[in-house]
C-alpha positions in Angstrom: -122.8 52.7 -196.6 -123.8 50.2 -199.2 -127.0 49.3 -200.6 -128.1 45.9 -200.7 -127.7 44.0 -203.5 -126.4 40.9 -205.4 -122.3 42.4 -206.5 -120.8 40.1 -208.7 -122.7 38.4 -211.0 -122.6 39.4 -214.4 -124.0 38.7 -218.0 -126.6 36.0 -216.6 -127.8 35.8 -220.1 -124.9 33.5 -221.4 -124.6 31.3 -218.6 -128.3 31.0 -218.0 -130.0 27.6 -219.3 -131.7 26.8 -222.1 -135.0 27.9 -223.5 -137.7 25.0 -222.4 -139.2 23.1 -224.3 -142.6 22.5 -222.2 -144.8 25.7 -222.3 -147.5 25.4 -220.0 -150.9 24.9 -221.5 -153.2 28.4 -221.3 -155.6 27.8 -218.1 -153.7 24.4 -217.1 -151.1 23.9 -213.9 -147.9 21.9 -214.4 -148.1 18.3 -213.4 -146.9 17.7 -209.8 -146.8 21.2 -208.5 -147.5 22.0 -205.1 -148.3 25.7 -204.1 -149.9 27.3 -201.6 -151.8 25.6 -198.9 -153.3 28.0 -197.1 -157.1 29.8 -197.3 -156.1 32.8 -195.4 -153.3 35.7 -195.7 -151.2 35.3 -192.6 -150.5 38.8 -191.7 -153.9 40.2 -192.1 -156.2 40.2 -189.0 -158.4 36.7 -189.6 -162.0 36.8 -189.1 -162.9 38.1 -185.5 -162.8 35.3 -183.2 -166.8 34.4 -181.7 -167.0 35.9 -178.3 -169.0 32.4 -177.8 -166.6 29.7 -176.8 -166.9 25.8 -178.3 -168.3 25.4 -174.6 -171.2 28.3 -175.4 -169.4 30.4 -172.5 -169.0 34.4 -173.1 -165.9 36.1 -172.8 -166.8 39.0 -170.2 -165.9 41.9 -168.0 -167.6 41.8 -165.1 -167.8 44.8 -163.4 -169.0 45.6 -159.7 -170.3 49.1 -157.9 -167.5 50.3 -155.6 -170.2 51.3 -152.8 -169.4 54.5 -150.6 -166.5 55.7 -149.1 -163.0 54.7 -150.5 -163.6 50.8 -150.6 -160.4 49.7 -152.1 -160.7 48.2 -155.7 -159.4 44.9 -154.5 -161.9 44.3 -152.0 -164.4 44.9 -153.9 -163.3 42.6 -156.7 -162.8 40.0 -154.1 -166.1 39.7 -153.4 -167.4 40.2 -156.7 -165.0 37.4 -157.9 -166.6 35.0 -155.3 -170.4 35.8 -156.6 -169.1 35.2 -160.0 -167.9 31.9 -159.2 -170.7 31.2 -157.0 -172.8 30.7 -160.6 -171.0 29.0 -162.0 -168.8 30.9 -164.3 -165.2 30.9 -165.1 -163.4 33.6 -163.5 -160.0 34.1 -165.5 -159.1 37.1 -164.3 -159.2 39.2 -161.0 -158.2 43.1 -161.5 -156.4 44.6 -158.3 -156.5 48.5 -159.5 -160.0 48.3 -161.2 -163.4 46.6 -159.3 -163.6 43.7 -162.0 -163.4 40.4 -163.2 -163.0 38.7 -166.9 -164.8 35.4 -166.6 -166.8 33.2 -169.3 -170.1 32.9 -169.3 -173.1 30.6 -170.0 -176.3 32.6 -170.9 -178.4 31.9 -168.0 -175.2 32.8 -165.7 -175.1 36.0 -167.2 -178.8 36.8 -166.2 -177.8 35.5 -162.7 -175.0 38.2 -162.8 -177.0 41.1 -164.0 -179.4 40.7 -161.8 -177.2 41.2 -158.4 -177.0 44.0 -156.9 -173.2 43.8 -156.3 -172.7 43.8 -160.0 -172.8 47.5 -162.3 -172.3 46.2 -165.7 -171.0 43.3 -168.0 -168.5 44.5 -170.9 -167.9 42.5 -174.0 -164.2 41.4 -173.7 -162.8 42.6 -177.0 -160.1 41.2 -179.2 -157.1 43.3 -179.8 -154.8 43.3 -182.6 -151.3 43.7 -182.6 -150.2 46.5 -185.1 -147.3 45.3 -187.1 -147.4 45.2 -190.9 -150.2 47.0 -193.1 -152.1 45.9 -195.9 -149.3 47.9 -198.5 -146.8 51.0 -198.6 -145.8 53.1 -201.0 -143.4 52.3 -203.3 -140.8 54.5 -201.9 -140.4 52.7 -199.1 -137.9 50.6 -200.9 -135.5 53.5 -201.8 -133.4 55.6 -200.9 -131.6 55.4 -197.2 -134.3 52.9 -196.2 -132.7 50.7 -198.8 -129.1 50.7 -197.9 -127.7 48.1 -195.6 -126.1 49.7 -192.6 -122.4 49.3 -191.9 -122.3 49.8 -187.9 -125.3 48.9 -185.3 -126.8 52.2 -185.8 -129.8 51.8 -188.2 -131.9 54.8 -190.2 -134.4 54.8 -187.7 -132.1 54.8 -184.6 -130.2 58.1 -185.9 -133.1 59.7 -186.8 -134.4 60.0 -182.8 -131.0 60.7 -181.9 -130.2 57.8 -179.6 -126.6 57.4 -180.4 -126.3 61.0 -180.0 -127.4 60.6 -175.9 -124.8 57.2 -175.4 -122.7 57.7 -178.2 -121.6 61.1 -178.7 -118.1 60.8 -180.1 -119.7 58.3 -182.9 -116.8 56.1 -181.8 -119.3 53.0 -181.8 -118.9 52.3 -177.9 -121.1 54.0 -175.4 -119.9 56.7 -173.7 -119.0 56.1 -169.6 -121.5 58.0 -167.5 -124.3 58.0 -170.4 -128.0 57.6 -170.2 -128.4 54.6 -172.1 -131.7 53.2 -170.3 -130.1 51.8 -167.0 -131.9 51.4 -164.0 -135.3 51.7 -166.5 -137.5 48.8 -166.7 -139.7 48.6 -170.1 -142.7 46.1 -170.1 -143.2 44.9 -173.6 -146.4 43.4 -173.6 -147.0 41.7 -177.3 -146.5 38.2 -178.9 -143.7 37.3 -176.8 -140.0 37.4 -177.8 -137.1 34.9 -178.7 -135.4 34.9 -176.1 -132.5 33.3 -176.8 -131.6 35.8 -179.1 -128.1 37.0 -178.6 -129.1 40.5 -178.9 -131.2 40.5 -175.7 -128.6 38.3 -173.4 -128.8 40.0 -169.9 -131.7 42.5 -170.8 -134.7 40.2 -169.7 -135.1 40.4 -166.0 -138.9 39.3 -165.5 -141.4 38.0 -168.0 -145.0 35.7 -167.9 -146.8 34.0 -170.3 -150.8 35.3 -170.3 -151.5 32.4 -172.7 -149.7 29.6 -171.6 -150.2 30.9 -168.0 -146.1 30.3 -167.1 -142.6 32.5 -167.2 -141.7 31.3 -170.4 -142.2 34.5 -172.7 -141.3 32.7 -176.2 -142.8 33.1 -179.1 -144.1 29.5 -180.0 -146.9 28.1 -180.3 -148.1 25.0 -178.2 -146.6 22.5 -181.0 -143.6 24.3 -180.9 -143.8 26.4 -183.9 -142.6 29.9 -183.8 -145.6 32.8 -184.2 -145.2 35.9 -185.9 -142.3 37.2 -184.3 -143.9 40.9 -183.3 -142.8 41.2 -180.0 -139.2 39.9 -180.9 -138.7 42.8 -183.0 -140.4 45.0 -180.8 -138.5 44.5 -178.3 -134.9 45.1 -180.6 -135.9 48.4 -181.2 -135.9 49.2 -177.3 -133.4 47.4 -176.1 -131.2 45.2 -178.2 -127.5 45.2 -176.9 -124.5 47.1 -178.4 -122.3 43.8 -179.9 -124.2 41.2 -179.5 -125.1 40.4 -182.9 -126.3 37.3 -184.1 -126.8 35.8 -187.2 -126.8 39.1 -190.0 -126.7 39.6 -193.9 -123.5 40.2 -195.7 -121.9 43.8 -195.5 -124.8 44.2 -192.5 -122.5 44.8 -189.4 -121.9 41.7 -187.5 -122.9 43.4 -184.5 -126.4 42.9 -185.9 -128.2 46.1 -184.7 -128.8 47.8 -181.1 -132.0 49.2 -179.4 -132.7 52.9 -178.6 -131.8 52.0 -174.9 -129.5 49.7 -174.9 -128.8 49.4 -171.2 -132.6 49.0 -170.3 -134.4 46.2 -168.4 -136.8 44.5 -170.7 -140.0 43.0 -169.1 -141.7 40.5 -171.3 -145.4 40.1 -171.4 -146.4 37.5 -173.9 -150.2 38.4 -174.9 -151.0 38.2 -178.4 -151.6 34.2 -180.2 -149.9 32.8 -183.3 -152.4 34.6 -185.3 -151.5 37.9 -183.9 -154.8 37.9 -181.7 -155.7 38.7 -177.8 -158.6 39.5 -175.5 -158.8 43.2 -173.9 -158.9 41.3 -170.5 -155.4 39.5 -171.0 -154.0 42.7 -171.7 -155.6 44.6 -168.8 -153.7 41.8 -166.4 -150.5 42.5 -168.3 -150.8 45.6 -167.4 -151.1 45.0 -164.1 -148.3 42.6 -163.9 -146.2 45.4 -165.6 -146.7 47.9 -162.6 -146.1 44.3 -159.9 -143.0 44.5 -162.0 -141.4 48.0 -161.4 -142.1 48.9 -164.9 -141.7 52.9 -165.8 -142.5 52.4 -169.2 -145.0 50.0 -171.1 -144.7 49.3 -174.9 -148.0 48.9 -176.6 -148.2 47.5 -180.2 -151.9 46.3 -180.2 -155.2 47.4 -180.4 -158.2 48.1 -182.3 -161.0 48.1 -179.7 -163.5 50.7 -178.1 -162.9 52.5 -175.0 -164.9 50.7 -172.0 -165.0 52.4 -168.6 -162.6 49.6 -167.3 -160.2 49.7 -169.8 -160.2 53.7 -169.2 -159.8 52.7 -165.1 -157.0 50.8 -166.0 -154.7 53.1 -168.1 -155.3 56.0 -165.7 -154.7 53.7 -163.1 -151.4 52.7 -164.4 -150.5 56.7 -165.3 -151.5 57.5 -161.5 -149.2 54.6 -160.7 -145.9 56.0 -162.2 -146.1 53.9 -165.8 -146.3 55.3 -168.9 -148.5 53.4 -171.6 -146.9 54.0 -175.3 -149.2 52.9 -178.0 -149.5 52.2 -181.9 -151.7 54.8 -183.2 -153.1 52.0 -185.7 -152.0 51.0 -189.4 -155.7 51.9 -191.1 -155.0 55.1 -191.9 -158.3 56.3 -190.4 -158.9 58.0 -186.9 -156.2 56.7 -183.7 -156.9 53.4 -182.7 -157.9 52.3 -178.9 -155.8 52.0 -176.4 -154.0 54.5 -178.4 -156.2 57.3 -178.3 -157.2 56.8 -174.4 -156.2 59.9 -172.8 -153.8 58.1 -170.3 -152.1 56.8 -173.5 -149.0 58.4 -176.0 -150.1 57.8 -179.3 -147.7 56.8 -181.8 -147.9 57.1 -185.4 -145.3 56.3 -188.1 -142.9 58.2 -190.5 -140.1 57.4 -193.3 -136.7 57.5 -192.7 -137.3 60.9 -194.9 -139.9 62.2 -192.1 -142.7 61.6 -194.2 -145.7 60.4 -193.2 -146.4 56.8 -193.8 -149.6 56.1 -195.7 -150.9 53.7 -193.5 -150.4 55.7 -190.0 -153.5 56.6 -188.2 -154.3 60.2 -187.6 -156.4 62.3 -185.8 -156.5 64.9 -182.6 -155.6 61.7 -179.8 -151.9 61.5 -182.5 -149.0 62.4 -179.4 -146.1 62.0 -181.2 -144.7 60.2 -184.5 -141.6 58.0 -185.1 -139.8 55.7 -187.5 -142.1 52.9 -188.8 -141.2 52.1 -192.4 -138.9 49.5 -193.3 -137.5 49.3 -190.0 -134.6 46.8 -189.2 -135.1 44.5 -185.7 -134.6 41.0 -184.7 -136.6 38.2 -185.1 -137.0 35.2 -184.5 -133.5 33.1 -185.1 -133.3 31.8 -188.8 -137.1 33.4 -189.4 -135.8 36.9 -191.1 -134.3 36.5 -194.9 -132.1 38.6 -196.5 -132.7 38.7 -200.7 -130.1 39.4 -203.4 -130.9 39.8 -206.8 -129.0 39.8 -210.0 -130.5 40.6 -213.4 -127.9 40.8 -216.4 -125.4 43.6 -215.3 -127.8 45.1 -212.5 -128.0 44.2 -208.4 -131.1 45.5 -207.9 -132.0 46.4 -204.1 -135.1 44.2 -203.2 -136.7 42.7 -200.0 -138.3 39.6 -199.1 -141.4 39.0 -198.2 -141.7 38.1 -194.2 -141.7 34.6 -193.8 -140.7 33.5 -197.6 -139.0 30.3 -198.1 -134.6 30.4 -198.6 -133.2 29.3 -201.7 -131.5 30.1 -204.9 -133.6 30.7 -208.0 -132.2 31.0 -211.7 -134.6 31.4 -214.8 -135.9 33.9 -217.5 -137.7 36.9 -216.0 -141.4 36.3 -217.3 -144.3 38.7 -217.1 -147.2 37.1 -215.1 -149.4 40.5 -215.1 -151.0 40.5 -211.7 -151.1 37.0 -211.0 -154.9 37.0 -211.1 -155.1 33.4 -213.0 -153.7 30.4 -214.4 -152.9 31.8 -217.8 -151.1 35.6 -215.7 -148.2 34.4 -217.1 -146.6 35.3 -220.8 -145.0 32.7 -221.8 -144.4 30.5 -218.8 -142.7 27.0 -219.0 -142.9 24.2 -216.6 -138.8 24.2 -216.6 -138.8 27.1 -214.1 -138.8 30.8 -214.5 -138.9 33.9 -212.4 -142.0 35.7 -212.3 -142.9 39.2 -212.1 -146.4 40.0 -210.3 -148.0 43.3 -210.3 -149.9 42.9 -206.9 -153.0 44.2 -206.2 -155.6 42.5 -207.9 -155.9 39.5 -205.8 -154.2 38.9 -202.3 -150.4 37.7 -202.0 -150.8 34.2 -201.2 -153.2 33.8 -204.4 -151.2 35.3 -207.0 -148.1 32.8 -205.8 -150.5 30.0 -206.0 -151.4 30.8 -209.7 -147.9 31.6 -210.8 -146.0 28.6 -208.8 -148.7 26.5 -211.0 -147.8 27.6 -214.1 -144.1 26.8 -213.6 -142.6 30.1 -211.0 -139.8 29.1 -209.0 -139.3 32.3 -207.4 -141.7 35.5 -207.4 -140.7 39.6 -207.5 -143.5 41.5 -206.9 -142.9 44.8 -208.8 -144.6 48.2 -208.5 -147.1 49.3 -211.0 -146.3 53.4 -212.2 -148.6 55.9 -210.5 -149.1 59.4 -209.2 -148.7 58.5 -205.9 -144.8 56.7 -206.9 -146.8 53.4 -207.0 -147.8 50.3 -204.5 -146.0 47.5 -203.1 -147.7 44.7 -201.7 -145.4 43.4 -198.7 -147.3 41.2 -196.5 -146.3 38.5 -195.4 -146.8 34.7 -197.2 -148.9 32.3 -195.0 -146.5 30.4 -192.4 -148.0 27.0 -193.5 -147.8 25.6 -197.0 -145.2 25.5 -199.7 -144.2 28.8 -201.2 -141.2 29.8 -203.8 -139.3 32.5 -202.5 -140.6 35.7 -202.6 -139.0 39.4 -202.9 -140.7 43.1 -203.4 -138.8 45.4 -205.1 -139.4 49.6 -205.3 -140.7 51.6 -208.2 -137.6 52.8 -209.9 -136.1 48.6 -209.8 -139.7 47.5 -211.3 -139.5 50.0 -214.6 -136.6 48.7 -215.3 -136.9 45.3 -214.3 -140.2 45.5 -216.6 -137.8 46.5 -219.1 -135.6 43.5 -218.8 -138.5 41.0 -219.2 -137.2 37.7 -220.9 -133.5 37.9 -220.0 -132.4 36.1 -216.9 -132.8 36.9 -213.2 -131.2 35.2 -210.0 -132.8 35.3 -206.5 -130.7 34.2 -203.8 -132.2 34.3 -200.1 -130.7 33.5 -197.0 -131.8 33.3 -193.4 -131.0 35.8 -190.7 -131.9 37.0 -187.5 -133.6 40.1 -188.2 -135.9 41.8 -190.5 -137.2 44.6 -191.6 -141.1 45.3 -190.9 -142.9 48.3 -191.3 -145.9 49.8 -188.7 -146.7 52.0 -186.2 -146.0 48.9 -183.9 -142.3 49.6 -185.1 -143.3 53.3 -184.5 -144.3 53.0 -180.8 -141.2 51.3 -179.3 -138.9 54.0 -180.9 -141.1 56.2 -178.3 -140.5 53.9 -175.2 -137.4 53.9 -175.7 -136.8 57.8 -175.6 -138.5 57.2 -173.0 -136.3 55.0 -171.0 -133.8 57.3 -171.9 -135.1 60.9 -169.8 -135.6 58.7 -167.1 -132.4 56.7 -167.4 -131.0 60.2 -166.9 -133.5 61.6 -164.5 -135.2 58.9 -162.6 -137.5 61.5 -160.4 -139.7 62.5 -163.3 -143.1 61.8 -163.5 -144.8 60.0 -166.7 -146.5 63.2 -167.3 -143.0 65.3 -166.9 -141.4 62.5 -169.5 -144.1 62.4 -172.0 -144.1 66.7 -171.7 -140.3 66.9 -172.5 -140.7 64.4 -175.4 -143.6 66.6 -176.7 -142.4 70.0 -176.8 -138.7 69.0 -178.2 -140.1 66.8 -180.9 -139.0 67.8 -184.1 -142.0 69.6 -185.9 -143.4 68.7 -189.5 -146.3 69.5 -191.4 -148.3 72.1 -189.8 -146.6 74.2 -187.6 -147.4 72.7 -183.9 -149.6 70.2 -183.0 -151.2 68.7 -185.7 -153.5 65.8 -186.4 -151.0 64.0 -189.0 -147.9 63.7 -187.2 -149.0 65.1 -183.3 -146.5 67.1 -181.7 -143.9 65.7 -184.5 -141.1 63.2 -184.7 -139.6 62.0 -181.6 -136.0 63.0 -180.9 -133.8 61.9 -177.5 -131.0 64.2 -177.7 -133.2 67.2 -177.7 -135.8 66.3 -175.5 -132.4 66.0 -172.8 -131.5 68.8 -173.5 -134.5 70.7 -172.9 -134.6 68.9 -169.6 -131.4 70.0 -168.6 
């Protein structure tokens, strides 16, 4: 396999142009530069939403006492959906396996509520967060396999939880006839929605609703018909993206594009979390519901970040007791699991590197089930949103990556030194004819350190990795999807010594769109999981989620501590043996 890189070009210093003649003035911008345009880091989790709406309503669970005897859930709820309404209030939801409601609420209706006897308590509808994407890995992230480009469909992360091994097991590159490859398994994404004209997902969707737009059109766009984050479209590759279908890839990437852990499962998309990467506890509590309305065996969960509420518990041992299993992000803090994630009706999934390692931002703790690939992981996205990034500098092709959502383009100038991109005078040296800058990040966010260097001149950013114990930190969020950004790459530890040695020659950026990317989190982590999943019951379709999630556990490849462990759980997730032992 080869890495990634720019081949070809050679000697940039004696084609490269001329020294400028306009140095930018210490402290001062150059004229008629345009940068940034954004106050927030897209990426990041913005600033909780208020639980008070612009119409001073209160986004609540309403929920009512079940009574004696074995009143059904619904019934109850019907009735308690009626009083709700009969205040006044907004009912938005109405929960079939659980006795509640989500409605909005004024003040004095909420007193009304509280006050029947019909009604047991009123929980604060939380907002969840999908888990894509953490605030920085390690430096290492960006070498060794995770760096190299791969030359069939079969990614690092694929191999290492043995799919091919179940559906390919000649390693001729076509599945094998009679193979578990997911078939007959319906998976129930429930995240930001997908692309889903994506070629790699032709003939996998068979059911899918919007909880936002309130329709059965799953894409990821907002209402002006701009494309979100693109979460749940890559997601949703790592399950079930077909074998061939590739759409638009890098050069030397296989045109086949990339293929999903079970390639031959049903995909159920439920489109949940906003443009900002946002959702209520009570949307996702009805997508779970519509999952199981579905036929769903399996639900992929890459969001989170609440508490446990007794009706959120209801509803994920409601969906267990119903056949599904929930698979969830552990959480990209590095701190204790995350909720749902560590509900006991829920697999928690944290992430590793494609050496097994743990990665630095994967939650831990005693509620950590298993742990799978989540570092640099390669998926589709959103058509044309994914960039690949070459990189020439003198007689070196450096492996880099670019920064999720950065601007295509082609970039030639001197490599300047612009520190950590903390001011208007970072940069040594920096002209308003154009140069490349190198940022050590860290100091100030992403989107601020482009801002400062685009106004001294930058017309294309590397953000480099500073030398430390711990092999170093690289910055990769995301750039804001508004405003006007140069295009941006990230590059490892070993490519920023010597870059950092090659300050003042000449470097070229070249990036292109694609249709994937490569993201790193445990929501990458969790759908490696699901998909295992859909393959045990692919091949045995009478197991129970408890019997599925058992087998997974006890052949999971072990690491750290021998057996179950609060840093990797049970250990790393692996298809081909967890068959086995089920056979």
């Amino acid at each position: 396999m080869k890495r990634w890189g720019f081949i070809g070009l050679l000697a940039l210093v004696a084609c490269g142009p001329e020294s400028s003649t306009r140095p930018v003035t210490r402290g001062q911008a150059c004229p008629g530069v345009v940068a940034g345009g954004m106050t927030h880091r897209q990426g990041l989790a913005s600033p909780l939403p208020s639980r008070v709406m612009q119409d001073g309503r209160q986004a609540v669970i309403i929920r009512f006492h079940r009574g004696g005897g074995q009143t059904r859930a619904s019934r109850i709820t019907a009735a308690g959906a009626e009083l709700t309404r009969g205040t006044g209030a907004k009912v938005s939801a109405i929960y079939r396996n659980i006795p509640a409601v989500a409605a909005r609420v004024t003040p004095l209706e909420r007193v009304l509520l509280e006050r029947s006897t019909l009604v047991e308590s009123i929980e604060e509808d939380q907002t969840w967060f999908g888990q894509g994407l953490p605030l920085s890995l390690p430096a290492r992230v960006l070498s060794s396999s995770e760096g190299v480009a791969p030359t069939d469909e079969y990614s690092a992360g694929l191999r290492l939880v043995q799919a091919p091994r179940v559906w390919d097991a000649n390693a001729d590159g076509v599945v094998d006839p009679g193979a578990p490859t997911g078939e007959g398994v319906r998976v129930c994404v429930i995240d930001s929605g997908l692309d889903v004209e994506h070629p790699e997902f032709r003939g996998a969707v068979v059911a899918s609703h919007d909880f936002l737009d309130d329709d059965e059109d799953p894409t990821d766009k907002s209402a002006r018909g701009e494309w979100g984050q693109g979460h749940g479209t890559h997601v949703a590759g790592i399950i079930g993206a077909r074998l061939g279908q590739g759409s638009v890839t890098a050069p030397r990437m296989s045109p086949g594009g990339m293929v999903g852990v079970a390639p031959g499962a049903s995909l159920l998309i439920a489109r949940v979390l906003d443009e900002q990467g946002s959702t209520q506890m009570s949307v996702v509590l009805s997508a779970l519901e519509w999952c199981e309305s579905q036929g769903a065996r399996v639900v992929s969960l890459s969001l989170g970040g609440g508490t446990a509420t007794r009706s959120a518990l209801e509803a994920f041992k409601a969906a267990l007791d119903h056949g599904m299993l929930v698979v969830a992000a552990a959480g990209n803090q590095g701190g204790p699991v995350l909720y749902p994630a560590s509900d006991p009706s829920v697999l928690a999934v944290g992430a590793v590197d494609a050496n097994e390692r743990r990665a630095s931002f994967s939650c831990v703790g005693e509620d950590l089930g298993l742990v799978a690939p989540g570092v640099d992981v390669l998926s589709t996205f959103p058509r044309g949103l994914g960039t690949f990034a070459e990189m020439a500098v003198n007689d070196m092709a450096p492996m880099s990556r670019s920064l999720l959502y950065s601007p295509t383009g082609d970039a030639l100038g001197r490599l300047v030194d612009c520190g950590q991109g903390e001011s208007l005078d970072a940069c040594q040296g920096a002209t308003c004819d154009g140069f490349v800058a190198y940022v050590r990040p860290g100091a100030v966010p992403v989107d601020q350190a482009m801002s400062n260097v685009m106004m001294q001149g930058a017309s294309a950013v590397v953000f480099g990795a500073d030398d430390g114990p711990a092999g170093g930190v690289v910055d990769i969020m995301s750039l804001p999807r508004r405003g006007h950004w140069a295009p941006a790459v990230s590059v490892n530890q070993a490519t920023s010594t010597v870059l950092r040695q090659r300050l003042g020659t000449y470097a070229r950026l070249t990036l292109v769109p694609m249709d994937y990317t490569h993201v790193s989190g445990t929501s990458m982590a969790a759908p490696f999981v699901s998909g295992v999943a859909a393959l045990l019951w692919s091949a045995h379709p009478t197991l129970t989620p408890q019997q599925v999630r058992a087998a997974m556990e006890a052949s999971a490849h072990d690491l750290g501590t021998p057996g179950k462990d609060p840093v990797f759980g049970h250990g790393l997730v692996r298809a081909h043996d967890a068959l086995q032992l089920l056979q």
